[in-house]
C-alpha positions in Angstrom: 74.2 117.6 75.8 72.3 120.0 74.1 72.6 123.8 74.0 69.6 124.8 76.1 70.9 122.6 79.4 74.4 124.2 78.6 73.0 127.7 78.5 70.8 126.8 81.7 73.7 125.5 83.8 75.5 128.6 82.8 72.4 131.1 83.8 72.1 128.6 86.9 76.0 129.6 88.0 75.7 132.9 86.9 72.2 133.6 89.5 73.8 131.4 92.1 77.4 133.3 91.8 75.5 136.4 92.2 73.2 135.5 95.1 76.2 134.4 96.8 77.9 137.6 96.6 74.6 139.7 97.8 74.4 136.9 100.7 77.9 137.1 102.0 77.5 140.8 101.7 74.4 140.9 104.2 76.0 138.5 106.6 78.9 140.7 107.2 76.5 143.5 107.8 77.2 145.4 104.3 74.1 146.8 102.7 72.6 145.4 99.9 69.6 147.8 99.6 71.8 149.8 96.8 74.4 147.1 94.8 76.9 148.1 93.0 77.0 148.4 88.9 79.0 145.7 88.5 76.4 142.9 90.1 73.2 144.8 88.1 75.4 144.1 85.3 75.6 141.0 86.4 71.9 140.3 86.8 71.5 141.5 83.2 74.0 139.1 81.8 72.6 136.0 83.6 69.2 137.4 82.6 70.1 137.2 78.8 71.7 133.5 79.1 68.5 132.3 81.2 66.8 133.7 77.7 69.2 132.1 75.3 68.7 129.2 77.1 65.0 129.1 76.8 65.1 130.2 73.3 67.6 126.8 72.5 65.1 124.6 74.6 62.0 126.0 73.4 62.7 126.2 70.2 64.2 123.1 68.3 64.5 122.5 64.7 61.7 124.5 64.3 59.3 123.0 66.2 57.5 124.6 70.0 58.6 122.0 72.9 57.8 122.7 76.3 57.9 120.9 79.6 56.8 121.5 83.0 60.6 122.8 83.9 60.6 124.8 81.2 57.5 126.6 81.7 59.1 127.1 85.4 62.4 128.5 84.2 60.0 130.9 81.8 57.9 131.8 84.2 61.1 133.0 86.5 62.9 134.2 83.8 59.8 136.8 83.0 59.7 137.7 86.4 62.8 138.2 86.6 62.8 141.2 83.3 59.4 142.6 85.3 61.9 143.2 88.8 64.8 144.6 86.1 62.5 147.3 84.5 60.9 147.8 88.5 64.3 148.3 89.2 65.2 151.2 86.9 62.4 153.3 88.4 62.1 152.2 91.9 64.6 151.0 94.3 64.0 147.3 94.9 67.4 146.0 95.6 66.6 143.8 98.0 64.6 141.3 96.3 67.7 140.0 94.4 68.3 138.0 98.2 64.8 136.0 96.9 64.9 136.6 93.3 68.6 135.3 92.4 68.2 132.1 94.2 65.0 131.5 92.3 66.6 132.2 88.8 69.2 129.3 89.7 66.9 126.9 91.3 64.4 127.4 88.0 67.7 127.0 85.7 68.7 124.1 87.3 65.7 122.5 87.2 65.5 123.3 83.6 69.1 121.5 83.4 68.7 118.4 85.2 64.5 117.5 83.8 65.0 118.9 80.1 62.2 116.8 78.9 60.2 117.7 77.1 56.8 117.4 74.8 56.5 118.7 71.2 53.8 121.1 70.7 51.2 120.4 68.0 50.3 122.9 65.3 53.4 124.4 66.6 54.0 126.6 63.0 50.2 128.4 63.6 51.4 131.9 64.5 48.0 132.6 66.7 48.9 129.1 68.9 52.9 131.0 69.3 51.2 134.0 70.7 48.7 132.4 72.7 51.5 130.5 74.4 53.5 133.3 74.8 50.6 135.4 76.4 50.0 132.6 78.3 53.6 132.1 79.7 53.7 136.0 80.5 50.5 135.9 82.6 52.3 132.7 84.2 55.4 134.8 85.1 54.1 137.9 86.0 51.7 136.2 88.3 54.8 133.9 89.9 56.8 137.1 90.5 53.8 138.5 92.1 52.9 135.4 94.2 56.8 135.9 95.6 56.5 139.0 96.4 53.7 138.5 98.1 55.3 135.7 100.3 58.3 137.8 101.2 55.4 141.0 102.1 54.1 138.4 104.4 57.1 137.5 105.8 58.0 141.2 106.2 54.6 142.1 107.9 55.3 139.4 110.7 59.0 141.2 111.1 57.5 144.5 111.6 54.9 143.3 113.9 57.0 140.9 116.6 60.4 143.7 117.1 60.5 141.5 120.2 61.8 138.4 118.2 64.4 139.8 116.2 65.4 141.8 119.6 66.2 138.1 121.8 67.2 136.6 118.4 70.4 134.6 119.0 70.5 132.2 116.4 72.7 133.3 113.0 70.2 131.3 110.8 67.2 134.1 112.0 69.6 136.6 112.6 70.7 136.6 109.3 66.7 136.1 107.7 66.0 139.2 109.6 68.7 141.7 108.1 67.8 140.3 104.7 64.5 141.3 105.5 65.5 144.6 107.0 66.8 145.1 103.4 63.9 144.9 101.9 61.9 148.4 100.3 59.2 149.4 102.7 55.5 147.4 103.0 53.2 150.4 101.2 56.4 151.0 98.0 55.9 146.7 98.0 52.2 147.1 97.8 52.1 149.1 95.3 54.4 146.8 93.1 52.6 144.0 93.9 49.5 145.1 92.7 50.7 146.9 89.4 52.2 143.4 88.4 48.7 141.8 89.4 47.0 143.9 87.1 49.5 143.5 84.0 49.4 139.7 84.9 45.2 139.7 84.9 45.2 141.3 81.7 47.9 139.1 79.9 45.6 136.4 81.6 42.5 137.4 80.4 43.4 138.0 76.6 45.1 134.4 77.0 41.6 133.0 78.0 40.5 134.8 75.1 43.1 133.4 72.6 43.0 130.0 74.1 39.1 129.7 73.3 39.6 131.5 69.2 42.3 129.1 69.0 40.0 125.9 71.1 36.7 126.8 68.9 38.9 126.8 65.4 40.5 123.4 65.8 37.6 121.7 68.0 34.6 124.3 67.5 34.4 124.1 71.5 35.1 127.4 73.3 36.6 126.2 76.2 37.6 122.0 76.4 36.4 121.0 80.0 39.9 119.9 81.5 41.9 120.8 84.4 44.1 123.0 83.2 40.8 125.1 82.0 39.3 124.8 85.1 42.0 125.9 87.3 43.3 128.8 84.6 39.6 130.0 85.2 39.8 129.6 88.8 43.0 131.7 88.5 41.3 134.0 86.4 38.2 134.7 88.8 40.5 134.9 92.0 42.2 137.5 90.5 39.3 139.5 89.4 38.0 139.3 92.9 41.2 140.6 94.5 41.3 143.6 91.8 37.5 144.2 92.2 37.7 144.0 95.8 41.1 146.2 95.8 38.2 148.8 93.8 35.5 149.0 95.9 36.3 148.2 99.6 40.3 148.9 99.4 41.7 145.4 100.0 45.0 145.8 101.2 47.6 143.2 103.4 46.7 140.0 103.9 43.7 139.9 102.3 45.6 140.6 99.2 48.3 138.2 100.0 45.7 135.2 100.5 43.8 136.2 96.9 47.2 136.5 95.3 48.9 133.4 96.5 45.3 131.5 96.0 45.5 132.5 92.5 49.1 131.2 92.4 48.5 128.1 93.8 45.6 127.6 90.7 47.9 128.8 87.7 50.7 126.1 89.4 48.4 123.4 89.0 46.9 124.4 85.8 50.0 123.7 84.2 53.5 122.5 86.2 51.4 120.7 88.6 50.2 118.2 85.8 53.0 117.9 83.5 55.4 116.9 86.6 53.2 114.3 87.8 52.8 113.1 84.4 56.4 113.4 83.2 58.7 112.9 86.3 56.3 110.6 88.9 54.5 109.0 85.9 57.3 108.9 83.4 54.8 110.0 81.0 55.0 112.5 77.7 
């Protein structure tokens, strides 16, 4: 077993440990909106052992491996750092109910499909910061895509009191004081679209990159492939939502639609295609 599924099953526990905790909390009707020190710690620690992990995994014998898992668990792992650093500024407590559960699903993911596919020209320092631009965008723009699931879910609980009034069954109940913990709609907005602009511009110089480092080794700017087209599609869905967010003042859904659209087209730029090719396919 090697070091980076060891160090992902530990992350995995230490997330899921912690998720627990906040969980049991909100269903006996404790707060959660302000944790305690030692559970922040504990996010911190679980956050640097989902990094050791990645760095054992991605980095083998000095050579760049990645996988569609892995770019998952990355992706998480980065969002996860964006919601720490939110968190020293602005009081967003609440996401840990969503965010914790992520880390371990992405960690265990990591554990149980560690495959992998060795990177060529892995050595080339502009291809290492390409793909770490890359990744960024790619988890900033995750973190952002569940944020804006849980705004939606959030608007709908605002807008129907009447359901969460009648509400008998523990399963709802429970959903509703998790998202009772939640910060309010316009601090959530304002997040959201703060990591939608640092994602666009860590997506826009990786566009760039990708095409220095395409016309170098090919002498084509961008190679006609999937994951071009849908990076671009990404790329242009997100400049219409920040244009539109500009000009007219986009705002609610029409933000959650563009940002979860954009999602969608990163997802299958990249994870979508290695885990056809690598778990249905059985393909490297």
């Amino acid at each position: 077993m090697s070091s980076g599924i060891v160090f992902h099953s530990l992350a995995a526990l230490a997330y899921a440990v912690l998720a627990l905790i906040l969980w049991h909390a909100l269903s006996a009707g404790r707060p959660v909106l302000h944790v305690g020190r030692a559970v922040r710690l504990g996010v911190l620690v679980a956050i640097a052992l989902h990094g050791v992990a990645l760095q054992q995994s991605i980095l083998r014998d000095s050579h760049l491996q990645l996988g569609w898992s892995l770019a998952f668990s990355a992706a998480i792992w980065l969002g996860m750092i964006v919601f720490w650093l939110e968190s020293l500024v602005l009081r967003v407590d609440g996401l840990m109910l969503l965010l914790l559960p992520a880390g371990a699903l992405s960690c265990l993911l990591a554990a149980l499909f560690p495959e992998t596919q060795l990177i060529a020209h892995a050595s080339s320092g502009a291809l290492r910061a390409h793909l770490l631009i890359a990744l960024s965008a790619y988890g900033l723009i995750t973190i952002a895509a569940l944020q804006a699931m849980l705004m939606a879910a959030l608007d709908r609980h605002l807008r129907y009191p009447h359901e969460r009034a009648g509400n008998t069954n523990s399963l709802k109940a429970m959903i509703g004081r998790m998202l009772d913990a939640q910060p309010p709609l316009l601090a959530q907005e304002h997040l959201l679209f703060l990591v939608i602009w640092v994602a666009f511009g860590a997506l826009s110089l990786a566009v760039v990159t990708g095409s220095l480092i395409s016309m170098a080794a090919t002498g084509k700017l961008l190679p006609f492939d999937h994951k071009t087209v849908f990076t671009l599609l990404s790329w242009a869905t997100f400049g219409v939502l920040l244009l539109g967010r500009h000009l007219r003042g986009w705002r609610g859904r029409i933000a959650l639609r563009y940002t979860l659209a954009g999602f969608v087209f990163v997802v299958l730029a990249y994870t979508g295609s290695r885990f056809v090719l690598e778990v249905i396919l059985q393909r490297g």
